[in-house]
C-alpha positions as a Python dict, from the first residue, in 0.01 Angstrom:
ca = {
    (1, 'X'): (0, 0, 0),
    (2, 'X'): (342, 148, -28),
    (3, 'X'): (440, 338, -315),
    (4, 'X'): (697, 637, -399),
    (5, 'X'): (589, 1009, -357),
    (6, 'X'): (721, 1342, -395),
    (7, 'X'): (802, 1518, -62),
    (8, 'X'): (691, 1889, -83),
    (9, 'X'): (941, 2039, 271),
    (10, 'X'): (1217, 1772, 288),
    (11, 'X'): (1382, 1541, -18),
    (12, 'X'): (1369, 1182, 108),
    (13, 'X'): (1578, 895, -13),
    (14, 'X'): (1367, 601, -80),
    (15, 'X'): (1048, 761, 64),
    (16, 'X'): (784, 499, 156),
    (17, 'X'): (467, 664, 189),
    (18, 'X'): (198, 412, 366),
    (19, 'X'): (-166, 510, 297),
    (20, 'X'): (-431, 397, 556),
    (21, 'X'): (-790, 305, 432),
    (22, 'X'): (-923, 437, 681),
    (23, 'X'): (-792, 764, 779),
    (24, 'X'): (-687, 997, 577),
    (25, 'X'): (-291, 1164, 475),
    (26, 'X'): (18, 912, 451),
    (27, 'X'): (365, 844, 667),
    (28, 'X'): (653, 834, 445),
    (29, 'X'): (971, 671, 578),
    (30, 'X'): (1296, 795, 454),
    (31, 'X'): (1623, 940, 506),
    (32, 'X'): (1655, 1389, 357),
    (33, 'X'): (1956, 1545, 231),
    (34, 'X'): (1830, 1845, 404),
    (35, 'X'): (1883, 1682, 740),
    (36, 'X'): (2222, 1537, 686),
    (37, 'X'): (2351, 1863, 543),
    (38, 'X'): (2290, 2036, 888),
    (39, 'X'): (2430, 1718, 1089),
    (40, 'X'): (2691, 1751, 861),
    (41, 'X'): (2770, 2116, 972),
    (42, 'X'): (2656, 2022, 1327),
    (43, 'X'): (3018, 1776, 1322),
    (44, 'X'): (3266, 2039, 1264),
    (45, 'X'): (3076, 2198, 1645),
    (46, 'X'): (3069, 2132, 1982),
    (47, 'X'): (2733, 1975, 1927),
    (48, 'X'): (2924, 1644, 1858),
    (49, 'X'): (3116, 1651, 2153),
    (50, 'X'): (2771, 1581, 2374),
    (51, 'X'): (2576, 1451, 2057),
    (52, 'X'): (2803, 1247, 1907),
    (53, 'X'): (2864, 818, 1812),
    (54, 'X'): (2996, 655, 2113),
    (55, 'X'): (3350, 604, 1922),
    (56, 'X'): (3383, 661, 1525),
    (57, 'X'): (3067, 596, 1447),
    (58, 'X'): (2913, 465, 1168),
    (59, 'X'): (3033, 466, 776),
    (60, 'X'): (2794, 741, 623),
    (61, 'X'): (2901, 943, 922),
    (62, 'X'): (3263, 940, 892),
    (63, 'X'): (3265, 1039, 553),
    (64, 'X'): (2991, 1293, 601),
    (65, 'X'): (3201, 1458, 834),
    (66, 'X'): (3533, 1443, 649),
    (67, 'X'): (3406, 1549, 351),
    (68, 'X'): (3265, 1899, 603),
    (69, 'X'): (3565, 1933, 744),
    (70, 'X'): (3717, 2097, 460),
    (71, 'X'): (3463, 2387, 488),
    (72, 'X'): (3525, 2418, 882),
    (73, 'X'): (3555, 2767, 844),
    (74, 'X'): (3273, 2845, 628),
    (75, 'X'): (3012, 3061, 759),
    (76, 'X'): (2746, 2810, 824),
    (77, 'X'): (2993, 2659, 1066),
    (78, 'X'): (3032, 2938, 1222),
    (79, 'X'): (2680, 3031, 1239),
    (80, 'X'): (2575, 2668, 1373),
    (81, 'X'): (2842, 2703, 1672),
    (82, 'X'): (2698, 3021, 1728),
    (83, 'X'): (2348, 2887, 1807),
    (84, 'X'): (2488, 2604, 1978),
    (85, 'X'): (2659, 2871, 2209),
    (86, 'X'): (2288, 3003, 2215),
    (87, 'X'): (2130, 2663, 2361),
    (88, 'X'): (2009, 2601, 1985),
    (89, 'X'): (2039, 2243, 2025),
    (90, 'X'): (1848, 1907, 2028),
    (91, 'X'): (1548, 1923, 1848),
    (92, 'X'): (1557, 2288, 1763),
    (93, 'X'): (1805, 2225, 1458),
    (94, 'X'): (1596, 1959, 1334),
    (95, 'X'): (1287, 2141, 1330),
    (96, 'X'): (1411, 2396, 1190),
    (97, 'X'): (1479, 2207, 924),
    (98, 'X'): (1198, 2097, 829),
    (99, 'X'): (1084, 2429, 815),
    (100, 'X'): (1274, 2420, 480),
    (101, 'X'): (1208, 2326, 104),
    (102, 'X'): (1463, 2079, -32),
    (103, 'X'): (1816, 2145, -184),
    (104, 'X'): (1961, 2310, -394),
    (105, 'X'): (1693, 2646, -318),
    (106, 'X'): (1615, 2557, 68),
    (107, 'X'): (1353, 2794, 37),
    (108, 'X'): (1182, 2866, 391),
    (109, 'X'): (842, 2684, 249),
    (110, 'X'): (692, 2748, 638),
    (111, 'X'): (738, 3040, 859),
    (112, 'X'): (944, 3012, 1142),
    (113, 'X'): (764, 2906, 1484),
    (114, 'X'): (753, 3142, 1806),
    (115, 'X'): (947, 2822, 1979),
    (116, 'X'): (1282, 2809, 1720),
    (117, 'X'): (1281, 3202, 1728),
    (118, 'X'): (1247, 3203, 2113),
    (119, 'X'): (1551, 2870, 2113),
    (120, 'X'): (1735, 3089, 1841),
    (121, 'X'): (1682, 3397, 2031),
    (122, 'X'): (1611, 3561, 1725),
    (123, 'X'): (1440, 3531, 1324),
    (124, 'X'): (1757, 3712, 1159),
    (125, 'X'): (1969, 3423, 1238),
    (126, 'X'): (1799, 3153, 1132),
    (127, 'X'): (1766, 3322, 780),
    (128, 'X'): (2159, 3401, 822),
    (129, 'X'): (2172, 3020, 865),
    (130, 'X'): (1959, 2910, 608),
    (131, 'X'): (2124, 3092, 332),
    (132, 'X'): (2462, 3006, 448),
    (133, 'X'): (2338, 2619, 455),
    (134, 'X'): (2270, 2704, 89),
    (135, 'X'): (2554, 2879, -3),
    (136, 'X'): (2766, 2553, 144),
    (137, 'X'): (2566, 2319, -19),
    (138, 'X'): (2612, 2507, -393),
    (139, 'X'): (3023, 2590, -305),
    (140, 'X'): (3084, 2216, -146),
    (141, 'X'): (2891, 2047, -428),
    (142, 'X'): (2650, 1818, -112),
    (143, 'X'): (2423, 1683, -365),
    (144, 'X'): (2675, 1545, -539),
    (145, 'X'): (2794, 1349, -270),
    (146, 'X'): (2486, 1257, -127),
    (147, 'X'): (2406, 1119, -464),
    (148, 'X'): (2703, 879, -417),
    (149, 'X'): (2621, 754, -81),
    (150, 'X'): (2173, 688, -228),
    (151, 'X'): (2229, 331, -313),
    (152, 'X'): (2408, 258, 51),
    (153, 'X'): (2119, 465, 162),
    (154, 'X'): (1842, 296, -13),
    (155, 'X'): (1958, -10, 166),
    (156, 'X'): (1936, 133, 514),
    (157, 'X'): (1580, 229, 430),
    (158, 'X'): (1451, -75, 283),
    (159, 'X'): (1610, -249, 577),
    (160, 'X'): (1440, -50, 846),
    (161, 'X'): (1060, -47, 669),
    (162, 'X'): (1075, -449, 632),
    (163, 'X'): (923, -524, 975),
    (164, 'X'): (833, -157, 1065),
    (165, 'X'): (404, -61, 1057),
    (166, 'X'): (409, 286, 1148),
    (167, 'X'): (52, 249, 1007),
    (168, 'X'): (-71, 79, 1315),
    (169, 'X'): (78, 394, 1508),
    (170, 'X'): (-63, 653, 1320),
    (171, 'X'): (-440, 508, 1310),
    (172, 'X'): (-394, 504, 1690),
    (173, 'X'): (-219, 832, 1708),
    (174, 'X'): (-504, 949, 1514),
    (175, 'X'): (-828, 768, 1668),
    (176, 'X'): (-685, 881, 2009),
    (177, 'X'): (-683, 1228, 1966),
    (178, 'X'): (-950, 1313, 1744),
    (179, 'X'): (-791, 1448, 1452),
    (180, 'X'): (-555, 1408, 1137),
    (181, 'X'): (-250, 1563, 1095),
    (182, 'X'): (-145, 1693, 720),
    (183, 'X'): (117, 1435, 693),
    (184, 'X'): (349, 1260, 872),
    (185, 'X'): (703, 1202, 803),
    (186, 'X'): (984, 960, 924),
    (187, 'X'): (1322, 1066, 855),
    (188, 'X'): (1620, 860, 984),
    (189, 'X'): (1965, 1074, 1022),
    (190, 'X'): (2222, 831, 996),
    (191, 'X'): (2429, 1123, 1136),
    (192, 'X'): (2263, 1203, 1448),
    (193, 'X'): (2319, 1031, 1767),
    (194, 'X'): (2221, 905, 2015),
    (195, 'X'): (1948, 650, 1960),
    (196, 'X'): (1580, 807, 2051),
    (197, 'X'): (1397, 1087, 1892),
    (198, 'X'): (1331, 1438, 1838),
    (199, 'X'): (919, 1528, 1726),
    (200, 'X'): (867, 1809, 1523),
    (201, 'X'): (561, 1997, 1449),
    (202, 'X'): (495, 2223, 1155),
    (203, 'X'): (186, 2469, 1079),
    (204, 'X'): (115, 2522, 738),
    (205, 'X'): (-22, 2884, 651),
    (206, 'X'): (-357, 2722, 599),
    (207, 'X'): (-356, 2592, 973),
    (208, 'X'): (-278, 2223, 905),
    (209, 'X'): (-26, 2024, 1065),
    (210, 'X'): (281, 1777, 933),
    (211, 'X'): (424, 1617, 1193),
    (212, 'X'): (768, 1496, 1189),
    (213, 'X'): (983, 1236, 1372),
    (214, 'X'): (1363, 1217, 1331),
    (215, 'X'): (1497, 934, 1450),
    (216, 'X'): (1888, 916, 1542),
    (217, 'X'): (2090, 623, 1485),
    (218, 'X'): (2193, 445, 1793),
    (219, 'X'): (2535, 578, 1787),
    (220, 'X'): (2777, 244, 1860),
    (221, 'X'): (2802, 101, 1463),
    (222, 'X'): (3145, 158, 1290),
    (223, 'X'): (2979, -17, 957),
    (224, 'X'): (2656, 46, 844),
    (225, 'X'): (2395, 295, 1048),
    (226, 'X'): (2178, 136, 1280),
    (227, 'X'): (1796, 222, 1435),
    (228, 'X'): (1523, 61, 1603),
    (229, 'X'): (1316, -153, 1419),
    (230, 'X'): (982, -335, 1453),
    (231, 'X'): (794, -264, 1763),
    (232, 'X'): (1051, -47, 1910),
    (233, 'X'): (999, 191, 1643),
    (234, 'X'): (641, 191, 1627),
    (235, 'X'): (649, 297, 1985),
    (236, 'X'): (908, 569, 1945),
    (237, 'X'): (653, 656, 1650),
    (238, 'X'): (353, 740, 1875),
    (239, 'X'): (592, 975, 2091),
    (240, 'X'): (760, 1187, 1886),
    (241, 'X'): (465, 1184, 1638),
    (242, 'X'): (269, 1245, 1950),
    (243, 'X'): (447, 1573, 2004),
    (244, 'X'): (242, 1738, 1717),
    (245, 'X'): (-104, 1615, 1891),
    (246, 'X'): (8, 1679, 2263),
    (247, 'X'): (211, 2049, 2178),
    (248, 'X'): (-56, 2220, 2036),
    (249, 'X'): (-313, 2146, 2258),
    (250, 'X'): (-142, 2326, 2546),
    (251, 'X'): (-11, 2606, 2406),
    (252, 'X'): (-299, 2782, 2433),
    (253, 'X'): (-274, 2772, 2799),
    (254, 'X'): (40, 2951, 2861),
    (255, 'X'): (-70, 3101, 3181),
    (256, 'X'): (-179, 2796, 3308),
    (257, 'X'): (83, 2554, 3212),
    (258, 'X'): (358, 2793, 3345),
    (259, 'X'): (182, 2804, 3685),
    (260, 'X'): (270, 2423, 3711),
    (261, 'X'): (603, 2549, 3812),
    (262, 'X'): (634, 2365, 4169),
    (263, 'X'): (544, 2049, 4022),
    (264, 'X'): (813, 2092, 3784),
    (265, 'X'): (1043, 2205, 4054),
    (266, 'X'): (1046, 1858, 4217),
    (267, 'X'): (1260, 1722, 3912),
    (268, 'X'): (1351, 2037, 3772),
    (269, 'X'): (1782, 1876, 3771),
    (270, 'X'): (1648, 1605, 3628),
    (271, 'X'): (1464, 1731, 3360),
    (272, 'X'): (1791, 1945, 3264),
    (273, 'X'): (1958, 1684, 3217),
    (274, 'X'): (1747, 1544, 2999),
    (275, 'X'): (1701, 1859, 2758),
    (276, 'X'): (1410, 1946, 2960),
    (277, 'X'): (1454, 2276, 3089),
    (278, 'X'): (1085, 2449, 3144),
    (279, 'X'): (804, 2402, 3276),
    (280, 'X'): (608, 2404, 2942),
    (281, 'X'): (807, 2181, 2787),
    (282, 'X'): (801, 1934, 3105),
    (283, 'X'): (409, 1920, 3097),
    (284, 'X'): (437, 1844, 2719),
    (285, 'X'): (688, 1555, 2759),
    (286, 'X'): (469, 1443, 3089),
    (287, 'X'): (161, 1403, 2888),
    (288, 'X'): (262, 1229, 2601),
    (289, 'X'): (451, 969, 2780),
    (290, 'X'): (133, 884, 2942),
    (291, 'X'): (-28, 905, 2627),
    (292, 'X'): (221, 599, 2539),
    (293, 'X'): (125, 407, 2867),
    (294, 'X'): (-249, 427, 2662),
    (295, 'X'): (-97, 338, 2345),
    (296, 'X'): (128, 61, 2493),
    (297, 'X'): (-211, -107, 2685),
    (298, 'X'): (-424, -109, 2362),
    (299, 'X'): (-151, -198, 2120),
    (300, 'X'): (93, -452, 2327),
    (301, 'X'): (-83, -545, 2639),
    (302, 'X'): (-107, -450, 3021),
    (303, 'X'): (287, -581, 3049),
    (304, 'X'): (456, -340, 2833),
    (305, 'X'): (220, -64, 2937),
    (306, 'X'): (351, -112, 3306),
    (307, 'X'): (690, -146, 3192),
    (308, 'X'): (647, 183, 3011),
    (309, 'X'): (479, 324, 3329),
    (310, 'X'): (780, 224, 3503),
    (311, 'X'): (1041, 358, 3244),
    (312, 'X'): (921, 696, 3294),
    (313, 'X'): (929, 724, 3654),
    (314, 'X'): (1262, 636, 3641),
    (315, 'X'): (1332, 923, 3425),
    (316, 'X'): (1160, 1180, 3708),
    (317, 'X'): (835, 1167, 3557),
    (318, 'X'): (640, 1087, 3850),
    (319, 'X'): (319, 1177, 3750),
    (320, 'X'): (268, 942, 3500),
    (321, 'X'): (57, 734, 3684),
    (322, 'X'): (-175, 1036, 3774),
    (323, 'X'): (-236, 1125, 3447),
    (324, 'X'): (-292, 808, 3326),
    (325, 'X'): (-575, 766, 3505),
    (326, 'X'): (-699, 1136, 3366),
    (327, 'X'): (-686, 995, 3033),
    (328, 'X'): (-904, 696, 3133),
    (329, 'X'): (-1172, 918, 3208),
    (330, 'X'): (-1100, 1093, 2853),
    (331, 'X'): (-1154, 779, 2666),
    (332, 'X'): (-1447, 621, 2847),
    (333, 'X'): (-1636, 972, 2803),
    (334, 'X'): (-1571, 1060, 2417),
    (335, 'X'): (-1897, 1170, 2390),
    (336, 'X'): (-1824, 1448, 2607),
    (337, 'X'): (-1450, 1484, 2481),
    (338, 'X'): (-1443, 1382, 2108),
    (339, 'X'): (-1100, 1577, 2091),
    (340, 'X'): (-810, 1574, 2274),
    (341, 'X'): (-833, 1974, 2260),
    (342, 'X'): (-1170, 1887, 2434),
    (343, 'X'): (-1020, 1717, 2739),
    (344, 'X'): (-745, 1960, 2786),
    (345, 'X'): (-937, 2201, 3034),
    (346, 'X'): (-1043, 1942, 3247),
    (347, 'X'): (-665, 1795, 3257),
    (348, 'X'): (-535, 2125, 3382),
    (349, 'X'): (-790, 2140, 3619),
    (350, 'X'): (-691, 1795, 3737),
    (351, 'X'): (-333, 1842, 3755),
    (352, 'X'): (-442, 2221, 3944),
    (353, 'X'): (-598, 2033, 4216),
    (354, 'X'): (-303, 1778, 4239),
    (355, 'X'): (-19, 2090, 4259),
    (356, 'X'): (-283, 2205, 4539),
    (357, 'X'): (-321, 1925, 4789),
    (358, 'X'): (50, 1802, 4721),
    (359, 'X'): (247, 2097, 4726),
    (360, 'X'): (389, 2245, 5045),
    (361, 'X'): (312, 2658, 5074),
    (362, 'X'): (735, 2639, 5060),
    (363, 'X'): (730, 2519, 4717),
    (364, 'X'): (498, 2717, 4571),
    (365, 'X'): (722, 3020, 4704),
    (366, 'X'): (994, 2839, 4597),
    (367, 'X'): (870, 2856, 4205),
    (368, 'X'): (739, 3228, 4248),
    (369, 'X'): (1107, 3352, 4259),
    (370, 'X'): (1315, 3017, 4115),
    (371, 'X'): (1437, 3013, 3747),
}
């Protein structure tokens, strides 16, 4: 059933919110004002220069960042290249975002996490940036424009949702872990590049979860913005949705997630390059993208699962193999896991006796005094 909603943290153009029978909460599928305000700011910074369309990019984005450029000065600008400076970048803008009521009061609906604080290296700024984002919104008259651009939008949307069952993804998302989140929600940014994903996670002051997945447009259009569609999306679905099942669970284990440190060492350049840059958040992105090897077997076959196997050990995540076969023994024993949260203990104890038997006595001294 698909049917239009209101959105209570970001406004959504053409939100499509599918409902699932069976489990409960909605996705919705759409593209926020919110979002393209701050890529719009993001433009006039050096975050385009590594995060930017391969040449012009596409139409929305050209005029999005032409009609910014006349407020290149303003102090949101200034404030956004300051926490780019900071290492405030990839999915930390984002989620901060959707931290965030909709325009015009961008009221901060949900407190600020410990992780965009820590990124942001402190609160104060991020309220000095969300009420300069609102101040340039009000003074540059955004909702105005963005109003002119919904119908070319609304398109893009409708487009994208045609062959796209993020239902199927959720209901697996959901069965796999053992739990609901809040609500889920799919926002494309037509102005954020390049291809792939960023997952968000927000806790509501009641303890419940809404996931988020903002999904970048590939980056090489000069017409009209392009994403993944069909089963490529559904699949990009289940990780950076994944990120709000996979996250939580392990960070309450700080001590022993950090000691994973000479495991992380091995591919520790390789990770950096890939906006990976601690240990933490290398165990998180390890998981989950053996949590897609599951998804990819029960969803598309034992082909695609290798080929996803393979994909990530390309990428320096070697031990995706390894804990695949941990989360065999989580499925087959549900009885004695029926959470994910459940399984966790015995997963760190796995990957404990791994670091153990594989890594030298150097590289555990290595990671004692390595940064």
């Amino acid at each position: 059933m698909r049917k239009k909603v209101a959105v209570s943290v970001l406004t959504l153009v053409l939100v499509i919110a599918i409902a699932s029978s069976a489990l409960a909460g909605e996705i919705t599928l759409g593209i926020s004002p919110e979002m393209e305000l701050l890529a719009g700011v993001l433009a006039q910074t050096t975050w385009i220069v590594q995060r930017g369309p391969e040449s012009e990019g596409n139409e929305f984005y050209r005029a999005l960042k032409e009609f910014f450029a006349l407020y290149k000065d303003h102090t949101a600008v200034k404030i956004a290249q300051k926490l780019t400076d900071r290492g405030f970048t990839y999915d930390a803008p984002p989620a901060f975002m959707a931290h965030l009521g909709p325009l015009p009061e961008l009221e901060l609906v949900h407190e600020y996490s410990d992780y965009l604080v820590e990124r942001a290296k402190g609160r104060d700024i991020l309220e000095e940036f969300r009420l300069a984002l609102r101040d340039l919104a009000a003074e540059s008259q955004f909702l105005d424009f963005f109003a002119q651009w919904q119908p070319y939008l609304m398109e893009v949307v409708a487009e994208i949702s045609a062959d796209f069952a993020p239902e199927q993804a959720k209901a697996w998302l959901e069965t796999f872990f053992g739990w609901p989140a809040a609500e889920f929600h799919l926002v494309l940014t037509p102005s954020m590049f390049p291809g792939g994903g960023y997952g968000a996670t927000v806790t509501t002051a009641d303890g419940e979860l809404i996931a988020y997945q903002i999904t970048r447009e590939f980056g090489y259009s000069t017409t009209k913005p392009e994403f993944p569609t069909g089963a490529s999306l559904e699949q990009l679905t289940i990780h950076e949705l994944g990120h709000s099942f996979v996250n939580p669970s392990f960070e309450v284990y700080p001590r022993e997630v950090k000691a994973f440190k000479p495991l992380f060492n091995r591919v520790r350049d390789v990770m950096r390059e890939q906006a990976y840059p601690s240990v933490d958040i290398f165990i998180n992105e390890q998981v989950l993208r053996a949590v897609e090897v599951m998804a990819a077997k029960d969803l598309y076959g034992a082909e695609i699962a290798e080929m996803t196997v393979l994909y990530n050990e390309e990428r320096g995540f070697y031990l995706t193999r390894f804990v695949v076969e941990q989360l065999e023994v989580y499925t087959q024993n549900r009885d004695q896991y029926p959470t994910f949260r459940d399984f966790v203990p015995y997963l760190l104890t796995q990957l404990t006796e791994y670091q153990d038997e594989n890594c030298s006595l150097w590289e555990k001294l290595w990671a004692m005094f390595s940064f």
